[in-house]
BAMI-62241 format. One record per residue (C-alpha): residue in three letters; x, y, z. Coordinates in steps of 0.02 Angstrom, whole numbers, plus 50000, padded with zeros to 5 digits. Layout:
N
SITE residuo    c1    c2    c3
SITE     ALA     X     Y     Z
...
//
This chain:
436
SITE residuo    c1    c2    c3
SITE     UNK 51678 53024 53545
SITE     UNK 51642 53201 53552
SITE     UNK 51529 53272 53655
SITE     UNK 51475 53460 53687
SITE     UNK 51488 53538 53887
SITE     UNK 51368 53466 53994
SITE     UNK 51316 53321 53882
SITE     UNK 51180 53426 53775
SITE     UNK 51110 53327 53659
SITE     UNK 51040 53456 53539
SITE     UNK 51128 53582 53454
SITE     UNK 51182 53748 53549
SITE     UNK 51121 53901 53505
SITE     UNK 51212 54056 53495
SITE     UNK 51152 54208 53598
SITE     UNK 51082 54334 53512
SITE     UNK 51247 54458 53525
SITE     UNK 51350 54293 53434
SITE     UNK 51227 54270 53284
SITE     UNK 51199 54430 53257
SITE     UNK 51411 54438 53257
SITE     UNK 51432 54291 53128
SITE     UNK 51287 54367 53013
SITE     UNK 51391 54529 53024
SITE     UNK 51524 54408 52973
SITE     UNK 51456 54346 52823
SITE     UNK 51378 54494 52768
SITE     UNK 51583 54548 52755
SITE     UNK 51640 54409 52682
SITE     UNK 51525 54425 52534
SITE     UNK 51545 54614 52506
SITE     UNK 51730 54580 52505
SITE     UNK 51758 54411 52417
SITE     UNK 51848 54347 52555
SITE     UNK 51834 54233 52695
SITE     UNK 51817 54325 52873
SITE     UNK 51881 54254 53024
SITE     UNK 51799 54383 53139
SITE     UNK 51829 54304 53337
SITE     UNK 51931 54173 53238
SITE     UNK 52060 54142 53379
SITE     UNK 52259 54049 53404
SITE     UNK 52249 53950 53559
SITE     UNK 52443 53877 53597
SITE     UNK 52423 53709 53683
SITE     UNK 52559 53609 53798
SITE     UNK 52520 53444 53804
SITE     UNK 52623 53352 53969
SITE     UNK 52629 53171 53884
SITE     UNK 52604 53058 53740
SITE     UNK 52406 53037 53805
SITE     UNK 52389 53211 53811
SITE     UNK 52456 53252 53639
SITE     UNK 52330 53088 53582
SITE     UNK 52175 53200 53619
SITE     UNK 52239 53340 53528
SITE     UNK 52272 53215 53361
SITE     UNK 52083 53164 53392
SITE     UNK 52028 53338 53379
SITE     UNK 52089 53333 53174
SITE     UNK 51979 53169 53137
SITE     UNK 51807 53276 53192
SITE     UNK 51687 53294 53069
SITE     UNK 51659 53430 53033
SITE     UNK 51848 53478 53027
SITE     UNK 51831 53599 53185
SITE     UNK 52014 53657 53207
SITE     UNK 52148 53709 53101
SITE     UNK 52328 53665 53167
SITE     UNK 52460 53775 53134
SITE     UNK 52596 53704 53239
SITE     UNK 52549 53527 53236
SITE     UNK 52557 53377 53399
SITE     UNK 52721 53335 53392
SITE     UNK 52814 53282 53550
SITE     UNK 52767 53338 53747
SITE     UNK 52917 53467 53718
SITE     UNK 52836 53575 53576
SITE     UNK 52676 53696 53567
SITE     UNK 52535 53644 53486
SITE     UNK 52459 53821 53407
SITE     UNK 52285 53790 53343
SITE     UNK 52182 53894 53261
SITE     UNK 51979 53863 53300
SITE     UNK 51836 53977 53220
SITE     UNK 51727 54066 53335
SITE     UNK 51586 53968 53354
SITE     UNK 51675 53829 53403
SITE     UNK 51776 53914 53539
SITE     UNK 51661 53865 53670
SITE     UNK 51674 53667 53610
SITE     UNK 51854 53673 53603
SITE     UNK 51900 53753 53767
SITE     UNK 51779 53637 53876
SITE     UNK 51861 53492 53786
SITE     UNK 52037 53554 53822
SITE     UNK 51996 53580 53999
SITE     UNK 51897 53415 54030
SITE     UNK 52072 53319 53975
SITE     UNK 52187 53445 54084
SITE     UNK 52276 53530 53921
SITE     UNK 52340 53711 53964
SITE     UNK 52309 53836 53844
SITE     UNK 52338 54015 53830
SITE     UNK 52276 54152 53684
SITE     UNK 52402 54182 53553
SITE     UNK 52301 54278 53450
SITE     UNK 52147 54362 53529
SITE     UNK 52052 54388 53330
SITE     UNK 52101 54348 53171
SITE     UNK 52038 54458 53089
SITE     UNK 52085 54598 53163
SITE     UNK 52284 54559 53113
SITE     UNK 52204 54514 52929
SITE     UNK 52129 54677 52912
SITE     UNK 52288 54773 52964
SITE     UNK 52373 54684 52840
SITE     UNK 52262 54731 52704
SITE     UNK 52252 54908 52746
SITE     UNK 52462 54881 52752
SITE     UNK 52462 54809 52565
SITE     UNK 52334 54932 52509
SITE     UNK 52413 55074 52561
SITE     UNK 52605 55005 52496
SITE     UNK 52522 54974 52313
SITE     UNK 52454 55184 52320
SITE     UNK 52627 55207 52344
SITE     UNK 52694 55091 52205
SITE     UNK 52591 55165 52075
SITE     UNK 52624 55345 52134
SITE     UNK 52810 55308 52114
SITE     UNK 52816 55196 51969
SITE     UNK 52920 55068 52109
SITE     UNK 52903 54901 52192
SITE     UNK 52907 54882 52370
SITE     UNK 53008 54734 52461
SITE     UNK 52959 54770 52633
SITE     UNK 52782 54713 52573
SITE     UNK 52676 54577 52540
SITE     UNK 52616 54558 52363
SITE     UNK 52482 54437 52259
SITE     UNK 52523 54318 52124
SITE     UNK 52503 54449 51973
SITE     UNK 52609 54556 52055
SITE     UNK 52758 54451 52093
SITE     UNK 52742 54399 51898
SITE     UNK 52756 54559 51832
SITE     UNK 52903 54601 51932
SITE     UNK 52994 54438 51868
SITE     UNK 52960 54513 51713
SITE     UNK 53034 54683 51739
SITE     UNK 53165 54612 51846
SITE     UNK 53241 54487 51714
SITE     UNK 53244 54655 51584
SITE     UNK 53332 54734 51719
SITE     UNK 53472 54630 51751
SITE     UNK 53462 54501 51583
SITE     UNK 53652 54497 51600
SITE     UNK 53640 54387 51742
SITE     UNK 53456 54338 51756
SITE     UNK 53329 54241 51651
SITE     UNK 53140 54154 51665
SITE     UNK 53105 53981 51663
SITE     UNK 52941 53910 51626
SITE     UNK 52952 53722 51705
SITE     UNK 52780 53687 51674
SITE     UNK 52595 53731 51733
SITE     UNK 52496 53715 51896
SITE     UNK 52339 53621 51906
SITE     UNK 52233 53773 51854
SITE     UNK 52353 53803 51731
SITE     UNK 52454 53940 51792
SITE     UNK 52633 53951 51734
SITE     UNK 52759 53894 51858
SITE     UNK 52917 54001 51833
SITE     UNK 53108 53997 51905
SITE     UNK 53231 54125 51903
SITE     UNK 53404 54075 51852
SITE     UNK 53558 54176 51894
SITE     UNK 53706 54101 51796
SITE     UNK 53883 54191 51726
SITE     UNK 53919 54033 51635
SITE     UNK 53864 53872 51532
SITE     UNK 53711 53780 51550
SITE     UNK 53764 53638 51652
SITE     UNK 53862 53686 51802
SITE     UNK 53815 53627 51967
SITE     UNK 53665 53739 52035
SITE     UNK 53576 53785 52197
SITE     UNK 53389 53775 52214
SITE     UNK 53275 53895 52340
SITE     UNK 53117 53879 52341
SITE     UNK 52950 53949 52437
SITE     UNK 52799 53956 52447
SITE     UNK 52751 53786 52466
SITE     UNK 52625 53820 52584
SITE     UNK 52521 53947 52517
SITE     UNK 52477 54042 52689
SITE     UNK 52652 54079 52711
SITE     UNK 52669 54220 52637
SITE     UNK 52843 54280 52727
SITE     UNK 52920 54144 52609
SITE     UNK 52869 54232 52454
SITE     UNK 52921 54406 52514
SITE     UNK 53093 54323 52566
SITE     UNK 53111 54250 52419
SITE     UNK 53095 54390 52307
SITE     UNK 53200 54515 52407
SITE     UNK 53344 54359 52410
SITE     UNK 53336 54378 52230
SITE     UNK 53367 54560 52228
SITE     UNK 53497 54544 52348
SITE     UNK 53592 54416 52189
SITE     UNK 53597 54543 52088
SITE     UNK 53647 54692 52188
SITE     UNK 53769 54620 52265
SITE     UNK 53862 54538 52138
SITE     UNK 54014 54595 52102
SITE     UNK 54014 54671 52267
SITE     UNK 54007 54516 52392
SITE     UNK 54159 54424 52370
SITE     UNK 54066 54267 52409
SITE     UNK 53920 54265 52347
SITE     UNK 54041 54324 52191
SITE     UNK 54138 54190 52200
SITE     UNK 53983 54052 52213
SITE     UNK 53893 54123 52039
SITE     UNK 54063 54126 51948
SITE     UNK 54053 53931 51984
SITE     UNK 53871 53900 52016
SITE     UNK 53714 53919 51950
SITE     UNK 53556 53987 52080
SITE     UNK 53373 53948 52055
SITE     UNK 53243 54019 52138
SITE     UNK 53055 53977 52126
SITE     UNK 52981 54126 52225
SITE     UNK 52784 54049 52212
SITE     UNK 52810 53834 52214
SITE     UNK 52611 53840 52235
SITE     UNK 52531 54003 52137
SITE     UNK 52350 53916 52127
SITE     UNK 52363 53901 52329
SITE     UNK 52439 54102 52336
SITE     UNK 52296 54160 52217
SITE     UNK 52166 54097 52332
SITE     UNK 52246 54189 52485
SITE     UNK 52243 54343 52401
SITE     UNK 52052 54301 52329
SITE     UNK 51980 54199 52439
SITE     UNK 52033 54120 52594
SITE     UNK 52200 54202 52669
SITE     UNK 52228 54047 52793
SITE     UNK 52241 53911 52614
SITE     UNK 52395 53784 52636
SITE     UNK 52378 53652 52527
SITE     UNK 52369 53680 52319
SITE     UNK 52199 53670 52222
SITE     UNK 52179 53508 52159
SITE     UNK 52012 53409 52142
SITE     UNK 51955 53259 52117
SITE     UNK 51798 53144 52104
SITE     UNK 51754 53056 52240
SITE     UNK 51765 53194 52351
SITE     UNK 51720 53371 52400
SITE     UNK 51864 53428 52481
SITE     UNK 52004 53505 52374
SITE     UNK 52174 53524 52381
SITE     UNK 52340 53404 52416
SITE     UNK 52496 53467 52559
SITE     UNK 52612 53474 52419
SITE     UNK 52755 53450 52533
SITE     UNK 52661 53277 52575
SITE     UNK 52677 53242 52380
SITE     UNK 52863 53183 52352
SITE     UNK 52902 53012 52315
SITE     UNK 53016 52976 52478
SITE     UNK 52930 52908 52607
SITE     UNK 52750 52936 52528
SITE     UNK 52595 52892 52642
SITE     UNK 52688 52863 52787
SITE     UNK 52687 52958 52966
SITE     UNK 52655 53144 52978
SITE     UNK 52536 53168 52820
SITE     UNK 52371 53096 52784
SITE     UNK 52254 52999 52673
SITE     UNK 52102 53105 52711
SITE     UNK 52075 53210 52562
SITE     UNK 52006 53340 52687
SITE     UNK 52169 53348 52794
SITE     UNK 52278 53510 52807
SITE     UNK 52408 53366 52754
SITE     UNK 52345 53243 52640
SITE     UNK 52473 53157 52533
SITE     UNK 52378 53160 52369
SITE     UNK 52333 52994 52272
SITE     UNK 52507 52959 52201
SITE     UNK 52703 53025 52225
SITE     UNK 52710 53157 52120
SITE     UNK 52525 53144 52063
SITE     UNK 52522 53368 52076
SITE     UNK 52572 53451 51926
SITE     UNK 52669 53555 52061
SITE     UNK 52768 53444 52120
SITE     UNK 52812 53352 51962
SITE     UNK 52866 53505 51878
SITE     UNK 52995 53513 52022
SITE     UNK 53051 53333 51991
SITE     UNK 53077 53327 51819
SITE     UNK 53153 53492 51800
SITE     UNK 53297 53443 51944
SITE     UNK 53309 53292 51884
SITE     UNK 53327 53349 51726
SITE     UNK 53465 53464 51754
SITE     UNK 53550 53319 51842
SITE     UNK 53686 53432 51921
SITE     UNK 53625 53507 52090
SITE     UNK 53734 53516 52245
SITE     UNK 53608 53581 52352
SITE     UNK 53390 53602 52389
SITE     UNK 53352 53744 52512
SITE     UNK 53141 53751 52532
SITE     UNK 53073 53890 52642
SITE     UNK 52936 53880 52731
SITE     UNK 52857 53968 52912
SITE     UNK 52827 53976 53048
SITE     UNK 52928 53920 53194
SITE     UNK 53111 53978 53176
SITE     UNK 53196 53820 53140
SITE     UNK 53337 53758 53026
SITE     UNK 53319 53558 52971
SITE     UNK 53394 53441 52864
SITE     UNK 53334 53242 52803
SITE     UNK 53263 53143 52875
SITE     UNK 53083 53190 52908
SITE     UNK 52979 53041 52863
SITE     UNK 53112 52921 52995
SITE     UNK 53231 52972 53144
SITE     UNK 53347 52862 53054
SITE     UNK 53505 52976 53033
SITE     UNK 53566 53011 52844
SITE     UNK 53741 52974 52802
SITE     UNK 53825 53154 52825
SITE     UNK 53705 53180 52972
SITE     UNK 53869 53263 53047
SITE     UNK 53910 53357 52933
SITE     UNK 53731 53440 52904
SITE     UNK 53724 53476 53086
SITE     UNK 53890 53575 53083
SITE     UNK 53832 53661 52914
SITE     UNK 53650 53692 53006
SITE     UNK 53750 53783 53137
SITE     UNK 53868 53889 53065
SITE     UNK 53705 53948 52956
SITE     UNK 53602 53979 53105
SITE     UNK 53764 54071 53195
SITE     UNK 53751 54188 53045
SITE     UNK 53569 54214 53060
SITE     UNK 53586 54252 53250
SITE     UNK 53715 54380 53207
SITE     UNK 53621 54494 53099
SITE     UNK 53465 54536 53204
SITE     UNK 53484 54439 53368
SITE     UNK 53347 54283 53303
SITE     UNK 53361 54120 53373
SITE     UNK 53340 53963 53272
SITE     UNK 53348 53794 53338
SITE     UNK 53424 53667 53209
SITE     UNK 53429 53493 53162
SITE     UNK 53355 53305 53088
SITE     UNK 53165 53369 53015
SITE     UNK 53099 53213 53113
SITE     UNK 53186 53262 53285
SITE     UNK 53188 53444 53287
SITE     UNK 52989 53454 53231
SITE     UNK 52886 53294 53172
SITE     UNK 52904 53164 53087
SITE     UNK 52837 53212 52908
SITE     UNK 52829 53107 52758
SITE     UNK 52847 53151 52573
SITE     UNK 52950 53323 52586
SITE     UNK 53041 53413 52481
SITE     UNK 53198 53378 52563
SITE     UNK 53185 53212 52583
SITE     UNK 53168 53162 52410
SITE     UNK 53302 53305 52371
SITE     UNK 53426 53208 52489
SITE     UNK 53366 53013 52408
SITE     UNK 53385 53105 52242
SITE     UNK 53581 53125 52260
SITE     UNK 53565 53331 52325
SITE     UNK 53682 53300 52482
SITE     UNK 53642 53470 52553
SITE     UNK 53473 53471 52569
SITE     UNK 53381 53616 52694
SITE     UNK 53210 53676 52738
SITE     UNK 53190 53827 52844
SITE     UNK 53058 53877 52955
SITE     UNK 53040 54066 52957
SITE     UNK 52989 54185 53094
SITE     UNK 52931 54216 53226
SITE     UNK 52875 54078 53363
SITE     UNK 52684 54110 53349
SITE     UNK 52665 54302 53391
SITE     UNK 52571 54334 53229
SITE     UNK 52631 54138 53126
SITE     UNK 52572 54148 52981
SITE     UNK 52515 54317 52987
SITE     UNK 52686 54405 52996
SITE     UNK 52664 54596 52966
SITE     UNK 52756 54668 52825
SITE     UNK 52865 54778 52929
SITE     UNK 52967 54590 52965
SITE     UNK 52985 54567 52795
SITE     UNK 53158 54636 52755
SITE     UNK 53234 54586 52929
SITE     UNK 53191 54420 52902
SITE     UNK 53258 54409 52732
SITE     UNK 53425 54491 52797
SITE     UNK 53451 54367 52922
SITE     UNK 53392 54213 52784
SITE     UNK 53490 54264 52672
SITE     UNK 53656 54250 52798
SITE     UNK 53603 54070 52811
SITE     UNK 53609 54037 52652
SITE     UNK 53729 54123 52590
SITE     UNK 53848 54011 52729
SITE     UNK 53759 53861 52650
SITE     UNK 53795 53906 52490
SITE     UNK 53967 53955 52527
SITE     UNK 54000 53788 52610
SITE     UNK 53921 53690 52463
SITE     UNK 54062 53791 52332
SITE     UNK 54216 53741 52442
SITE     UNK 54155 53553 52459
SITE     UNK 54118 53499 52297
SITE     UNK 54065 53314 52276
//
C-alpha cells in the first residue's frame, strides 16, 4: 500500500549531510535525556473531499507509525496539521503530492521552537529562585506545579484546600483544588486540564485560573456571588505520568503511561477512556494509536479517579475540560451528531462565553456540537459528564490555530488565561442563575 518515490524497492539512504544530521541528533538526545526532533517538521494539509481526507487516515495505519497528527482528518472544511520526523519528510511529501493534497510548512523545525522554550523555562526558574517567587507567565514541570499547590493552599486555607482523589498508574498522586465558603455538599463546578499531556497551555491556564479565585474574591461581584453558592474544583494536571514524561523525556507525549502485556506500545488517549460511547468513531483499538481507547471504560486509574470522585460528590452543575490547540468552544455530543436535549441552550451559553473571550484580547473561537464543530470523538470527558446528569458540560480548545500548537511560547500564557477565564467565568455565571 505504501510505496517510496519512484518505486525503490530497497531502503533509501540518507546523504551523507542527513546522517551525519540525525547522528548529531542522537548524540543530543542522549546528553540531554530528551527526545530531539531536529528537522522534525508541521506540514498543514487541505484535503478537497472525503477521498482525499481517506489517504490521509491511511497514513496513521503505517507501520512503522510515520506521522503524528496534531489536528486530525476531520471533514474537507478543516486543516489537517501533521507532524512527520525528518527522515520521513521525503516519503511523506511525494505521497501527498502523488494524491493531489496541498500542503504548506507550519513549522519549519521542531526543535528549534523546543529549544527556545527550554532556554524560556530555564531562565524563568533563575529568576524564581533568585526571588523566592513563582512565575505564571511560565511553563512549569510536574514537581513544580505540586509544590505550589502546596504553598498555595497555606496561602489562602481560608478558601482553598487539597484533595487527593486517588493515584495515577505509576502511582503519582492525583490532586484537586477545592475553593468552597460553605458546607461540603453544595453544587460544584469542575475544570480540568491537562488531559493531553503535550498541552501544556492547559496546565499554565489552569493554575493562573486558580490564582485569579482567590484574588479576586471578594472583589468580583460574580465570581463572588458563584463561590458564596458554589463549590469550584480544579484538577490543574488530569494526566501527571503523561506531563512528567514531557518534561523528562519526550515533550510531544499525549496519551498517559499505561502498559500492558501483549504489547509494546504504551499509553491509552485518556479522553478516549470514558464510558459514553466507548470504542466507537474517532478513537482507536490500536494500542499504538495517538487515540486508543484503552481495554475497558474507565480501565485508567486516571480516568476512574475522575468518575468516582464526581460521582461521588453527586452534586455537580457543570464539567469544563481544557484542552489545545485549535481555538474552539464545544459542548456533547462528540461520539454522534445526534443533538443533546438543551442543544439550544448550550449553543447560546457557548456564545455568550466566546463573546467574552473575543472581548478581552481580540481571539476568535468558533463554537458548537464536539462532533460538528471538530470530529466525531468517542469516550470524552464531556460526553460521559453530560450522560452522567452534568447539563453544562464544556471542553475548550485553547490557542492559537497552529502557529506554534502545541508548542505555545510562554509569553501567551497569561493572555490566554485572561481571555479563558472570561469564558468561564460567563459559564459559570450562567450555571448559578439557572439552577436545575
Amino acid at each position: 500500500m505504501w510505496g517510496t518515490p519512484g518505486h525503490r524497492t530497497g531502503p533509501r539512504l540518507l546523504p551523507v549531510d542527513g546522517r551525519m544530521f540525525l547522528l548529531c541528533s542522537f548524540i543530543l538526545e542522549v546528553a540531554w535525556g530528551q527526545m530531539n526532533f531536529a528537522g522534525d517538521q508541521v506540514l498543514r494539509v487541505l484535503a478537497k473531499d472525503e477521498k482525499q481526507l481517506s489517504f490521509l487516515r491511511n497514513l496513521e495505519a503505517l507501520k512503522p507509525q510515520k506521522v503524528d497528527f496534531w489536528c486530525d482528518p476531520a471533514r474537507p472544511s478543516l486543516p489537517v496539521d501533521i507532524r512527520i520526523s525528518f527522515s520521513d519528510l521525503e516519503d511523506i511529501r511525494a505521497y501527498l503530492e502523488s494524491h493531489g493534497l496541498a500542503y504548506r510548512v507550519m513549522i519549519k523545525d521542531i526543535q528549534v521552537l523546543l529549544d527556545e522554550e527550554r532556554e524560556a523555562m530555564a531562565k524563568a526558574r533563575r529568576l524564581e529562585r533568585s526571588t523566592s517567587s513563582f512565575s505564571y507567565s511560565s511553563y512549569h514541570t510536574l514537581e513544580e506545579i505540586y509544590s505550589w499547590i502546596d504553598s498555595f493552599v497555606a496561602e489562602h486555607s481560608d478558601i482553598v484546600s487539597k484533595i487527593h482523589i486517588g493515584n495515577s498508574f505509576e502511582n503519582r498522586s492525583i490532586l484537586v483544588l477545592k475553593f468552597s465558603t460553605g458546607d461540603s455538599q453544595r453544587p460544584a463546578i469542575w475544570i480540568d486540564s491537562g488531559i493531553h499531556s503535550r498541552e501544556w497551555i492547559t496546565h499554565a491556564t489552569g493554575v493562573w485560573t486558580a490564582k485569579k479565585i482567590t484574588s479576586e474574591y471578594g472583589k468580583d461581584h460574580v465570581l463572588t456571588g458563584i463561590l458564596k453558592a458554589m463549590d469550584i474544583f480544579i484538577e490543574l494536571v488530569a494526566n501527571p505520568d503523561g506531563f512528567a514524561f514531557t518534561h523528562s523525556m519526550n515533550r510531544l507525549w499525549r496519551k498517559n503511561k499505561s502498559s500492558r502485556a501483549g504489547t509494546f506500545c504504551i499509553g491509552v488517549d485518556l479522553n478516549r477512556n470514558w464510558k459514553s460511547g466507548f470504542g466507537g468513531n474517532g478513537s482507536n483499538k490500536n494500542p499504538c494509536s495517538e487515540t486508543y481507547h484503552g481495554p475497558s471504560p474507565q480501565s485508567e486509574p486516571e480516568v476512574a479517579a475522575i468518575v468516582d470522585f464526581i460521582t461521588g460528590h453527586g452534586n455537580f452543575k457543570t464539567l469544563i475540560s481544557i484542552h489545545s490547540y485549535s481555538q474552539m468552544l464545544m459542548y456533547p455530543y462528540g461520539h454522534t451528531v445526534e443533538p443533546v436535549a438543551n442543544q439550544e441552550e448550550l449553543y447560546n451559553l457557548a456564545k455568550d462565553a466566546v463573546k467574552a473571550l473575543y472581548k478581552v484580547h481580540g481571539i476568535k473561537y468558533i463554537f458548537g456540537s464536539i462532533s460538528t464543530t471538530l470530529y466525531v470523538a468517542s469516550g470524552t470527558t464531556v460526553d460521559w459528564a453530560y450522560d452522567s446528569g452534568i447539563k453544562y458540560a464544556f471542553s475548550f480548545e485553547l490557542r492559537d490555530t497552529g502557529d506554534y500548537g502545541f508548542l505555545l511560547p510562554a509569553s501567551q500564557i497569561i493572555p490566554t488565561a485572561e481571555e479563558t477565564w472570561m469564558a468561564m467565568r460567563a459559564i459559570m455565571k450562567y450555571t448559578l442563575h439557572h439552577p436545575y
